[in-house]
ChimeraX commands (.cxc) that place a marker at each C-alpha (Angstrom):
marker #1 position -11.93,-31.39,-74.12 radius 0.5
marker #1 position -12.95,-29.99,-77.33 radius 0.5
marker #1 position -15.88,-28.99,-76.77 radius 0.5
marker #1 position -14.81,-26.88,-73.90 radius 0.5
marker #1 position -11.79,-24.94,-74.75 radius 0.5
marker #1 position -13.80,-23.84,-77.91 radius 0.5
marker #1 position -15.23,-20.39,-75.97 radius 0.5
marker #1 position -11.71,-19.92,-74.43 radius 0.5
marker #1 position -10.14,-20.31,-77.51 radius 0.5
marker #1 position -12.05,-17.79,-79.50 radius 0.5
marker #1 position -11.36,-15.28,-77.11 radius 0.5
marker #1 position -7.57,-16.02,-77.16 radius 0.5
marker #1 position -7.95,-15.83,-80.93 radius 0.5
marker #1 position -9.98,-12.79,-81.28 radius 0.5
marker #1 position -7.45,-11.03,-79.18 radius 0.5
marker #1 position -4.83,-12.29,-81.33 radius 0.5
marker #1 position -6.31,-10.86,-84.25 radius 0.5
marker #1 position -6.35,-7.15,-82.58 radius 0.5
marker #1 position -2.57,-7.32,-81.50 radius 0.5
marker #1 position -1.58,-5.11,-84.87 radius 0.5
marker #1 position -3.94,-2.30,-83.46 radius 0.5
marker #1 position -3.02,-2.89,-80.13 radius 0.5
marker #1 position -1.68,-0.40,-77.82 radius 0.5
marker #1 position -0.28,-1.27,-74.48 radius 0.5
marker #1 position -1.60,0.98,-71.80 radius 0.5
marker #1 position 0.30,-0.38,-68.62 radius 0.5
marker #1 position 1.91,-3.63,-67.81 radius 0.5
marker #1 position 2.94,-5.43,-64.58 radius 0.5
marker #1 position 6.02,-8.48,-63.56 radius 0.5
marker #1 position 6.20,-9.50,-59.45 radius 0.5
marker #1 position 8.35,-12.17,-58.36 radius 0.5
marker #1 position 6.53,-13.49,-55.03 radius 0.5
marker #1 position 7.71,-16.05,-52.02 radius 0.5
marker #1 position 5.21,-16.90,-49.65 radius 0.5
marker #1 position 5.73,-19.38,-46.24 radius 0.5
marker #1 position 2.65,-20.95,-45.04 radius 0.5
marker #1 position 0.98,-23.46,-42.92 radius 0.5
marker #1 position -2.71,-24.93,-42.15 radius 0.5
marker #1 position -3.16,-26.12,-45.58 radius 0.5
marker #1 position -6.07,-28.72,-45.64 radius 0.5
marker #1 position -5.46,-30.64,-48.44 radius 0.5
marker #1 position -2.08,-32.60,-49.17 radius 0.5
marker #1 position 0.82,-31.56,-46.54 radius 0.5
marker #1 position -0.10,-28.72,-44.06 radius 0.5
marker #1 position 3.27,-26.66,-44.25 radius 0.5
marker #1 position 4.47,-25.66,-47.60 radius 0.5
marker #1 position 6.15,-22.80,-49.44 radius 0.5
marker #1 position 5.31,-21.41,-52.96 radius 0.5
marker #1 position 6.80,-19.41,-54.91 radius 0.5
marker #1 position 4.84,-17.26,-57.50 radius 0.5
marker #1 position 5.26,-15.54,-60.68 radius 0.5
marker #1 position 2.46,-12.85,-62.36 radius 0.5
marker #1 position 2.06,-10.37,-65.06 radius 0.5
marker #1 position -0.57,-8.39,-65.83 radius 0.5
marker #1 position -1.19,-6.05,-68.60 radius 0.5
marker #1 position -4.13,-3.64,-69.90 radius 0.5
marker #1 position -4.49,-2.55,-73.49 radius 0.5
marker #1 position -6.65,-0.45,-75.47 radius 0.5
marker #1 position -8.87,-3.52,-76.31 radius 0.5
marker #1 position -8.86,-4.94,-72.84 radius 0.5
marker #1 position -6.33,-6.36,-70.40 radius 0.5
marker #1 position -5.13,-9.93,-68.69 radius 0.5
marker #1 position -3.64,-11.69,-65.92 radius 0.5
marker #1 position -1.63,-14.46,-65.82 radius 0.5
marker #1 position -0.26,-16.44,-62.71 radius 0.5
marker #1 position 2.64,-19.60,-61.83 radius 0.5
marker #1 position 2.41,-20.94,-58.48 radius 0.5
marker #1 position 5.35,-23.64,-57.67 radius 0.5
marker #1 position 4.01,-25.40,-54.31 radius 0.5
marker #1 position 7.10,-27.09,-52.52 radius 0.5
marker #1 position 5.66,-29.26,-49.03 radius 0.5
marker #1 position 7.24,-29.75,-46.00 radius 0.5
marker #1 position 7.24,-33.39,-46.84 radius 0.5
marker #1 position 8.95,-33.17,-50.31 radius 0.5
marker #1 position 5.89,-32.86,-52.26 radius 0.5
marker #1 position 5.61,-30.38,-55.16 radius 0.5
marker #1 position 3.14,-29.19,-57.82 radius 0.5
marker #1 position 2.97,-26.16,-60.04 radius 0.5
marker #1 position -0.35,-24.61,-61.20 radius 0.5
marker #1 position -1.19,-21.65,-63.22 radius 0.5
marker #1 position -4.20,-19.50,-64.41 radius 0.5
marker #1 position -4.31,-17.02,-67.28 radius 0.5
marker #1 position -7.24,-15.14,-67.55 radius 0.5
marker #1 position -7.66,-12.16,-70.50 radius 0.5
marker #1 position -11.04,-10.05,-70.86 radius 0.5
marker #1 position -11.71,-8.60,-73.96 radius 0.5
marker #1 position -13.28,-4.89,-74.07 radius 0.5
marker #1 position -16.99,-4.88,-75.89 radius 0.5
marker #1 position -16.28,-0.83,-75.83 radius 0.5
marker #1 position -13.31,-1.56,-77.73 radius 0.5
marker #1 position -14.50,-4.45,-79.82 radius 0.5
marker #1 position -18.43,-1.94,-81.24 radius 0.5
marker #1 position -16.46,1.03,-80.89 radius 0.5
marker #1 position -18.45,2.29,-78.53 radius 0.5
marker #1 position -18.58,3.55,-74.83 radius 0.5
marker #1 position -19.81,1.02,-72.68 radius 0.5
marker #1 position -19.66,2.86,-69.36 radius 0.5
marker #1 position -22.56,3.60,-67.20 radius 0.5
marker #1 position -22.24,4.66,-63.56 radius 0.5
marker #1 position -19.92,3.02,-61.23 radius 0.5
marker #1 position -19.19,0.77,-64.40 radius 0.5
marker #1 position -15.92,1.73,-66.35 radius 0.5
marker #1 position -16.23,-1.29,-69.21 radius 0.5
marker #1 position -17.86,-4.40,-70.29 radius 0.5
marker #1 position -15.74,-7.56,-70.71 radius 0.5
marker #1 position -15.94,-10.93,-72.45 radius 0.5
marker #1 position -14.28,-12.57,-69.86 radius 0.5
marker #1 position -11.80,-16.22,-69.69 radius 0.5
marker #1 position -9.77,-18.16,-67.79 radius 0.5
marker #1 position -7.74,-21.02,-68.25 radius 0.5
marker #1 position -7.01,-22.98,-64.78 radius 0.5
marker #1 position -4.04,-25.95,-65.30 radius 0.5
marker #1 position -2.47,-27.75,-62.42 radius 0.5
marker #1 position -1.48,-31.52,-61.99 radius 0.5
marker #1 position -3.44,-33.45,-63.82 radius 0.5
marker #1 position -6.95,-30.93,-64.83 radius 0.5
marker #1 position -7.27,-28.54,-66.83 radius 0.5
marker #1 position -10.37,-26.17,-66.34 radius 0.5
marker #1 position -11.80,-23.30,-69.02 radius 0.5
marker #1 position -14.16,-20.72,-67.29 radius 0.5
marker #1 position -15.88,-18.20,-69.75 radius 0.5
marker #1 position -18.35,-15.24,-68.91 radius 0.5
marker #1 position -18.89,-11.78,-69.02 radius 0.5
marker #1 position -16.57,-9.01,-66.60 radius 0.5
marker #1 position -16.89,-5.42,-65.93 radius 0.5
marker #1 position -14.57,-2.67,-64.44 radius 0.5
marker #1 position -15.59,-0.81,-61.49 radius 0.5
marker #1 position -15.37,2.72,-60.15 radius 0.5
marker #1 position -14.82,2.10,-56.47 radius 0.5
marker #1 position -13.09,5.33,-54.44 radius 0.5
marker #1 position -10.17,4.96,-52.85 radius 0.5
marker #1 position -9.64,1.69,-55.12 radius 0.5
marker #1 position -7.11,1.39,-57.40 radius 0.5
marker #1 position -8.83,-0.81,-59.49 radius 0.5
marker #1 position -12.20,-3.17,-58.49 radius 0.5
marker #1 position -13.14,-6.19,-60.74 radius 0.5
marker #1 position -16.00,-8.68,-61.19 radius 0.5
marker #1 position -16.31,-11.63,-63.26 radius 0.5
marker #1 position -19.55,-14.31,-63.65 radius 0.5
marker #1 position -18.18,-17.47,-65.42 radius 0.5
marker #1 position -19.46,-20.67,-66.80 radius 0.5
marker #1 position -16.81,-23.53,-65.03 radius 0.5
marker #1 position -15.92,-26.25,-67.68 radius 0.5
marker #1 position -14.50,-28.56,-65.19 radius 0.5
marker #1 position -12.28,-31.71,-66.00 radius 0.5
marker #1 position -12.77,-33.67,-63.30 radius 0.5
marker #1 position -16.16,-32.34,-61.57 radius 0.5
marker #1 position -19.56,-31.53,-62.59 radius 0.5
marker #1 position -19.66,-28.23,-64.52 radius 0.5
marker #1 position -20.52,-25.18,-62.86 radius 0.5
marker #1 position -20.99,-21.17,-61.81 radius 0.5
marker #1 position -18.31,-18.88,-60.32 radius 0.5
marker #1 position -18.40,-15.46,-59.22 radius 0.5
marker #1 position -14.79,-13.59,-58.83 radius 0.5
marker #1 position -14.27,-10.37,-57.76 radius 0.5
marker #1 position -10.56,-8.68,-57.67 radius 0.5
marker #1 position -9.71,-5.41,-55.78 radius 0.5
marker #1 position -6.46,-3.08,-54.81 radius 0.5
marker #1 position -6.91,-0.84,-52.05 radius 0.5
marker #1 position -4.05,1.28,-51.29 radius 0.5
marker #1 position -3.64,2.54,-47.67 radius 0.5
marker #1 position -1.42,5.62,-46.68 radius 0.5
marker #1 position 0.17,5.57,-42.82 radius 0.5
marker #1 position 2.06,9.14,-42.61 radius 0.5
marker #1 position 4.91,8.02,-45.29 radius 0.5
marker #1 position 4.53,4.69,-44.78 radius 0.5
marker #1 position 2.67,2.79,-48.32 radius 0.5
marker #1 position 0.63,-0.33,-47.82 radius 0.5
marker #1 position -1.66,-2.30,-50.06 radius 0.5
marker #1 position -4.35,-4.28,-49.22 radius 0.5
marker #1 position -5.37,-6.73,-52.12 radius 0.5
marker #1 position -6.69,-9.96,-53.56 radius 0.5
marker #1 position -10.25,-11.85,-54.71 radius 0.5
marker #1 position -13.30,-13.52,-53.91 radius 0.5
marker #1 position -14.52,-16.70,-56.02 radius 0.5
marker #1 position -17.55,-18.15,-54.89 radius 0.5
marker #1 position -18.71,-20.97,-56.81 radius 0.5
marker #1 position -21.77,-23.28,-57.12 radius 0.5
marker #1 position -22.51,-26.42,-56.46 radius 0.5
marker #1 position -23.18,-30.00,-58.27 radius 0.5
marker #1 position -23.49,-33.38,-57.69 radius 0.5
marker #1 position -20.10,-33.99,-57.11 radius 0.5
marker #1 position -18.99,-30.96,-55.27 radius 0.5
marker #1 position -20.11,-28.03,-52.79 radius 0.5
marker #1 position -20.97,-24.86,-53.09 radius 0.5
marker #1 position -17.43,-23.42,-52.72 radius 0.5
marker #1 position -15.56,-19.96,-51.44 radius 0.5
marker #1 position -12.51,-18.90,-51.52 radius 0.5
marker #1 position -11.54,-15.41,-49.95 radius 0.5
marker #1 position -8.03,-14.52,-50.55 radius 0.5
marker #1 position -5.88,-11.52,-49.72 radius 0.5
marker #1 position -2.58,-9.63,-48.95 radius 0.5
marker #1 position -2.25,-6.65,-46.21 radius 0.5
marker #1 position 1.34,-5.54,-47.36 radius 0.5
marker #1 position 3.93,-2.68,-46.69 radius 0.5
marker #1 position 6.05,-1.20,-49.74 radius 0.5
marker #1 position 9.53,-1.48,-47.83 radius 0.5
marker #1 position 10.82,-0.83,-51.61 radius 0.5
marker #1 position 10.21,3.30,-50.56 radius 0.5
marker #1 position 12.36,3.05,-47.43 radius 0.5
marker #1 position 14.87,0.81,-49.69 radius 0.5
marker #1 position 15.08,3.39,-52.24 radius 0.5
marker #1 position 14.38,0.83,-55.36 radius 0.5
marker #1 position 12.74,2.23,-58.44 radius 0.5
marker #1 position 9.28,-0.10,-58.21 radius 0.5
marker #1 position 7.46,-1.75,-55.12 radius 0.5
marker #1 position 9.09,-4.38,-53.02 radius 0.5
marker #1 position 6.57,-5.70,-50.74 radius 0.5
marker #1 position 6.45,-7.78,-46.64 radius 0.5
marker #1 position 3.19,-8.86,-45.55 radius 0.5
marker #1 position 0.42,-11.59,-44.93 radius 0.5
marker #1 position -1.31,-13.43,-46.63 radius 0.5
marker #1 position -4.51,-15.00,-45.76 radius 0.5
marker #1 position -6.83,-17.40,-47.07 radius 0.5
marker #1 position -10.40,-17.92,-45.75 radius 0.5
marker #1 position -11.59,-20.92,-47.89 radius 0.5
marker #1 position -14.58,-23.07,-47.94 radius 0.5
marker #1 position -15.26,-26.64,-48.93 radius 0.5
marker #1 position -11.88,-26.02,-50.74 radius 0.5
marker #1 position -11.95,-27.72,-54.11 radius 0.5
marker #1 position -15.47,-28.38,-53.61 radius 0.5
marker #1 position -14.77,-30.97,-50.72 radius 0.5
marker #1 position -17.44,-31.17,-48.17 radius 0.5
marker #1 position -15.94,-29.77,-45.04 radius 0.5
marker #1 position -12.76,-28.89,-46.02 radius 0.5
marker #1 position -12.45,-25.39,-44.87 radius 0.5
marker #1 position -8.77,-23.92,-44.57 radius 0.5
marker #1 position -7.84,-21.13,-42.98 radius 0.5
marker #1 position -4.42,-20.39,-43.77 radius 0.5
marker #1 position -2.03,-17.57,-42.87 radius 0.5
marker #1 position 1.19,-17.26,-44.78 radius 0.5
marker #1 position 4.16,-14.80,-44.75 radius 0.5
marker #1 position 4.89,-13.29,-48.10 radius 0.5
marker #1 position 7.48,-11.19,-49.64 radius 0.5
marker #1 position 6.34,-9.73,-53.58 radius 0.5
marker #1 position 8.73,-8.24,-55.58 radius 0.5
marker #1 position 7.62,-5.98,-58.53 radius 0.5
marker #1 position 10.19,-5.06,-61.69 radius 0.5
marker link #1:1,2 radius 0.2
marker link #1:2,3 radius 0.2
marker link #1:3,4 radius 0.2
marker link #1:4,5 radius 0.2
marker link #1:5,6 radius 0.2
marker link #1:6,7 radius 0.2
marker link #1:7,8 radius 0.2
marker link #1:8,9 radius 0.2
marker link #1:9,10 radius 0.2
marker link #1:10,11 radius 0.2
marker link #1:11,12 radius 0.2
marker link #1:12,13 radius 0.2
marker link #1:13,14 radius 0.2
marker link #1:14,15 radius 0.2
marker link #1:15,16 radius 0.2
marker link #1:16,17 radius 0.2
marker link #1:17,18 radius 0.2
marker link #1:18,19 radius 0.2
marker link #1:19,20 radius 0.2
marker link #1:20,21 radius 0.2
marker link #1:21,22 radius 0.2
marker link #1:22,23 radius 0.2
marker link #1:23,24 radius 0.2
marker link #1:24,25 radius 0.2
marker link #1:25,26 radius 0.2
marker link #1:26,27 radius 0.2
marker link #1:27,28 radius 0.2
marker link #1:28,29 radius 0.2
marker link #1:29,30 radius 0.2
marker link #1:30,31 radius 0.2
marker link #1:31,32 radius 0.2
marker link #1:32,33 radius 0.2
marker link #1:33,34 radius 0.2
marker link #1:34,35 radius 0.2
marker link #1:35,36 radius 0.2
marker link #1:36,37 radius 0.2
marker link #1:37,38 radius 0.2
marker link #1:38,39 radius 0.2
marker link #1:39,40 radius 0.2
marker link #1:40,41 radius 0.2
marker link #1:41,42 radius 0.2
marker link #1:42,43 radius 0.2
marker link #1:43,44 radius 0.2
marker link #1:44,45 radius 0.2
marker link #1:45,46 radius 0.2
marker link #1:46,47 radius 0.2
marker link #1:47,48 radius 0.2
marker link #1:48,49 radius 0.2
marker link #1:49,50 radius 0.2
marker link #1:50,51 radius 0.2
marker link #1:51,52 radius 0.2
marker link #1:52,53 radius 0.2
marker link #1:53,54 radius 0.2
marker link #1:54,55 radius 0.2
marker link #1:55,56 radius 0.2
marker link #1:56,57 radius 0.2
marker link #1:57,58 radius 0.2
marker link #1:58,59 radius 0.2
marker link #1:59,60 radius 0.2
marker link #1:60,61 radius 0.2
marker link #1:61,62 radius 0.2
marker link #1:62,63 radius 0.2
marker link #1:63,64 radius 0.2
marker link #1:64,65 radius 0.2
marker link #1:65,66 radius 0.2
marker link #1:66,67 radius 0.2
marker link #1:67,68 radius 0.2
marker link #1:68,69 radius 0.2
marker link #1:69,70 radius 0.2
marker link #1:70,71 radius 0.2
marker link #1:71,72 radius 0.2
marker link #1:72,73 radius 0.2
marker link #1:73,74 radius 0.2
marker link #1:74,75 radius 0.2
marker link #1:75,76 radius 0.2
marker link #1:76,77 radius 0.2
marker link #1:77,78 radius 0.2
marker link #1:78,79 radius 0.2
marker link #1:79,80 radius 0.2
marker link #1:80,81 radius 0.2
marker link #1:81,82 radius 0.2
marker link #1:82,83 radius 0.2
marker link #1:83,84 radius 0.2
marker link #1:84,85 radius 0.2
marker link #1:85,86 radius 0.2
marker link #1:86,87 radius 0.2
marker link #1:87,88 radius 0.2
marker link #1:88,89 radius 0.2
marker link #1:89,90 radius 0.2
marker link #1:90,91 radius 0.2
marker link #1:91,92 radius 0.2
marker link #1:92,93 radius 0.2
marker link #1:93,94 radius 0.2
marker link #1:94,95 radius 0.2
marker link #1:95,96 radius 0.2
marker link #1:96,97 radius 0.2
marker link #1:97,98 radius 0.2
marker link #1:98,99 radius 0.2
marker link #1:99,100 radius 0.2
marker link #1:100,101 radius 0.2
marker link #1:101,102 radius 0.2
marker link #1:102,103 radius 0.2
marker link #1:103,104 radius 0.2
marker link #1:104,105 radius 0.2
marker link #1:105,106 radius 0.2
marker link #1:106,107 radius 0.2
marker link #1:107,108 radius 0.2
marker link #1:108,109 radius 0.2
marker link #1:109,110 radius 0.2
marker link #1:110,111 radius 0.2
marker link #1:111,112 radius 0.2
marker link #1:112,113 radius 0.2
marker link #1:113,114 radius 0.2
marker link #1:114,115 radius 0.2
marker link #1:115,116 radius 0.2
marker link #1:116,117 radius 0.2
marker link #1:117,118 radius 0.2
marker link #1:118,119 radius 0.2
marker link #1:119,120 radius 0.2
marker link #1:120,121 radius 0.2
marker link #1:121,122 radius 0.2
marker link #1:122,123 radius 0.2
marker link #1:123,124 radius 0.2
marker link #1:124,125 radius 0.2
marker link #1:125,126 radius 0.2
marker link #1:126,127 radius 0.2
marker link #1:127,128 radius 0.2
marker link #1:128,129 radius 0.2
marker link #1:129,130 radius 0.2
marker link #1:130,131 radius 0.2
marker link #1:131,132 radius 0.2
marker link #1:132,133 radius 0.2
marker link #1:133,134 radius 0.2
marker link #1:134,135 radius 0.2
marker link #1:135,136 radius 0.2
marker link #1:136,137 radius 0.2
marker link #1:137,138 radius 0.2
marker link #1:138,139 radius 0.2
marker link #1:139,140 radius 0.2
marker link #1:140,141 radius 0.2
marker link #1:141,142 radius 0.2
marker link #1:142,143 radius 0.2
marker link #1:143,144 radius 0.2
marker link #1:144,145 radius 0.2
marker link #1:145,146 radius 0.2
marker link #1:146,147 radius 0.2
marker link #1:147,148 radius 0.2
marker link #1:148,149 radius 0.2
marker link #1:149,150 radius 0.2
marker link #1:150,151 radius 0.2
marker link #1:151,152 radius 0.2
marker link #1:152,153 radius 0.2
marker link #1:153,154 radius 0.2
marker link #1:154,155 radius 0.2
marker link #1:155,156 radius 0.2
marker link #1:156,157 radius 0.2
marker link #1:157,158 radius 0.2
marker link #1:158,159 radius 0.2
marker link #1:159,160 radius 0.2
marker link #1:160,161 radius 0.2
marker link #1:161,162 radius 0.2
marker link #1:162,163 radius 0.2
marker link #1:163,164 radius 0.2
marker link #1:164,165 radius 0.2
marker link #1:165,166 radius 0.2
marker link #1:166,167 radius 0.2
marker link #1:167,168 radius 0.2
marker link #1:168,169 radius 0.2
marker link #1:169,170 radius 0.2
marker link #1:170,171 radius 0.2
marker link #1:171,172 radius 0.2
marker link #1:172,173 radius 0.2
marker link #1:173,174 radius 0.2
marker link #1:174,175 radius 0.2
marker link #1:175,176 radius 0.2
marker link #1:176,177 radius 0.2
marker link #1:177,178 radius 0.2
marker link #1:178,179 radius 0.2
marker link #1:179,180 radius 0.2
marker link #1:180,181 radius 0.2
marker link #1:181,182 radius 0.2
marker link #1:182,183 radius 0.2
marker link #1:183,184 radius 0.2
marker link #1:184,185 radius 0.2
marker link #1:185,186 radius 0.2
marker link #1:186,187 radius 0.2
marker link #1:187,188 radius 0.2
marker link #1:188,189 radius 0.2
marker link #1:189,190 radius 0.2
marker link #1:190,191 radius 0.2
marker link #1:191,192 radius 0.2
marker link #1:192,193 radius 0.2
marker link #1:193,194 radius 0.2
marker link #1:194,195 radius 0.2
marker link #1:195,196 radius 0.2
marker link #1:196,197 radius 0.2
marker link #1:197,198 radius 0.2
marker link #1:198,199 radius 0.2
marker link #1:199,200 radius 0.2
marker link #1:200,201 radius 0.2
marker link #1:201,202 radius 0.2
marker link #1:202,203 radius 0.2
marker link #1:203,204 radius 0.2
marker link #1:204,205 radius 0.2
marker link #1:205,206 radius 0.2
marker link #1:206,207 radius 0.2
marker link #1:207,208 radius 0.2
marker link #1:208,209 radius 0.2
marker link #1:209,210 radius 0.2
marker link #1:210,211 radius 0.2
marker link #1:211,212 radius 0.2
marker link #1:212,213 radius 0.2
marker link #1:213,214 radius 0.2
marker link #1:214,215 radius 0.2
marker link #1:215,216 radius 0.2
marker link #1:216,217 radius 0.2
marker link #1:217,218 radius 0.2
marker link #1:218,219 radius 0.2
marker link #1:219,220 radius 0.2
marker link #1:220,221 radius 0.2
marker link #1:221,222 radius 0.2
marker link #1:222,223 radius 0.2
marker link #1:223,224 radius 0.2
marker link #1:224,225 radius 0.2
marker link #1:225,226 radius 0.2
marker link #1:226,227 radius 0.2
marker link #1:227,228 radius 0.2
marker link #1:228,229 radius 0.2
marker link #1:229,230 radius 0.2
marker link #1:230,231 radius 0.2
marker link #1:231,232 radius 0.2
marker link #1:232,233 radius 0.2
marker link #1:233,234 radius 0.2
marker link #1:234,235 radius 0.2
marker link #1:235,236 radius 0.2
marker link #1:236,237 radius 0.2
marker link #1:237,238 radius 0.2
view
C-alpha cells in the first residue's frame, strides 16, 4: 500500500506546499439525489445520494466526490473519489498552452469504497472545445487493490445547451480502462442531460431535473457485465 500511494501523495503534498501562494479562481458545492434501476452488480434498484466540490486555483484545480448507495433490498455502501491536477504552467512558471490545449497537468486520483482503495496517477490537460464550458482528459497509471494494475483514459466535459429561455446542461465522463489478467478491458460512459429549473424558481445558483445515464462495460472489469442504467436525478448547486 506503500508503495502505491507514494505518487498520490506527493502530489497532495506538493499542492500543500503552494496553498500560501494560492489564489482561488472559482469554486463549486452540489447536493445531488438520483433514483435508479438496472444496476448489474449487487441489487438492481437503488438510490444514491451525492455530494461534490470542485475548485480551480492559480496552480491547478480538483474534484472531489461522496456517493451514499442505499438498495432496494436494504443494502448500502458509500464511495468517494478525489482527484486534484497540479498545473506544470504554474509549477516552471511558464505557459504551457499550445492550440486547442489550455494547460498541462500532473494528474491524481484517489478511488475508496468498501473495502479497496485505488491511487491512479498520470498526466491531464485542459481543452479548448467551442461551445464547451470546460473539456478534460486524463491518462493514468491504476494502482489497484484488489486487481491487476492497469491504464485508464478519462475524459470530463460540460456542454451547455440554450432552448429560447430555457438552460440545460449536458455533462459527465468517459473512463476507458485496460485490461489484465484478472479483469477486462473496461468502459464506463456516464452522463446527465439536465434543465436549470433554479431560473424559473428564481434561486440565486442552479437547481437542476434530469437523467442520468450510464452506458458501462464489463463494469468493474467483470466479463460480461454490461449495465445500462437510467436514473432520475435532481442536483442542487449552493
Amino acid at each position: 500500500m506503500k508503495v502505491k500511494t507514494t505518487a498520490v501523495l506527493t502530489l497532495a503534498t506538493t499542492m500543500i506546499s503552494t496553498s500560501a501562494f494560492a489564489e482561488q479562481l472559482w469554486s463549486d458545492f452540489s447536493l445531488s439525489y438520483l433514483k435508479g434501476s438496472d444496476y448489474e452488480v449487487g441489487d438492481s434498484d437503488r438510490q444514491v445520494v451525492t455530494v461534490e466540490h470542485a475548485s480551480g486555483h492559480n496552480w491547478g484545480d480538483t474534484f472531489f466526490f461522496m456517493d451514499r448507495l442505499k438498495s432496494d433490498n436494504g443494502d448500502t455502501e458509500t464511495y468517494f473519489e478525489f482527484a486534484p491536477r497540479l498545473s506544470l504552467s504554474y509549477l516552471t512558471s511558464s505557459n504551457l498552452s499550445f492550440g486547442p490545449v489550455k494547460d498541462v497537468y500532473l494528474a491524481g486520483t484517489w478511488e475508496s469504497g468498501e473495502g479497496f482503495d485505488n491511487y491512479l496517477t498520470g498526466v491531464g490537460v485542459s481543452l479548448d472545445v467551442p461551445g464547451f464550458q470546460y473539456f478534460n482528459a486524463n491518462i493514468y497509471h491504476v494502482s489497484n487493490d484488489t486487481t491487476d494494475d492497469n491504464e485508464q483514459l478519462t475524459l470530463t466535459w460540460g456542454l451547455p445547451i440554450n432552448l429560447g429561455s430555457a438552460e440545460l446542461l449536458y455533462d459527465g465522463f468517459i473512463d476507458w480502462s485496460t485490461s489484465g489478467s484478472n479483469l477486462e478491458t473496461e468502459m464506463n460512459f456516464t452522463s446527465q442531460l439536465k434543465w436549470n429549473v433554479g431560473k424559473v424558481m428564481g434561486t440565486k445558483s442552479p437547481v437542476y431535473v434530469g437523467l442520468e445515464y450510464a452506458y458501462w462495460n464489463n463494469k468493474f472489469g467483470i466479463d460480461g457485465v454490461d449495465e445500462r442504467n437510467p436514473s432520475l436525478l435532481v442536483k442542487w448547486h449552493f
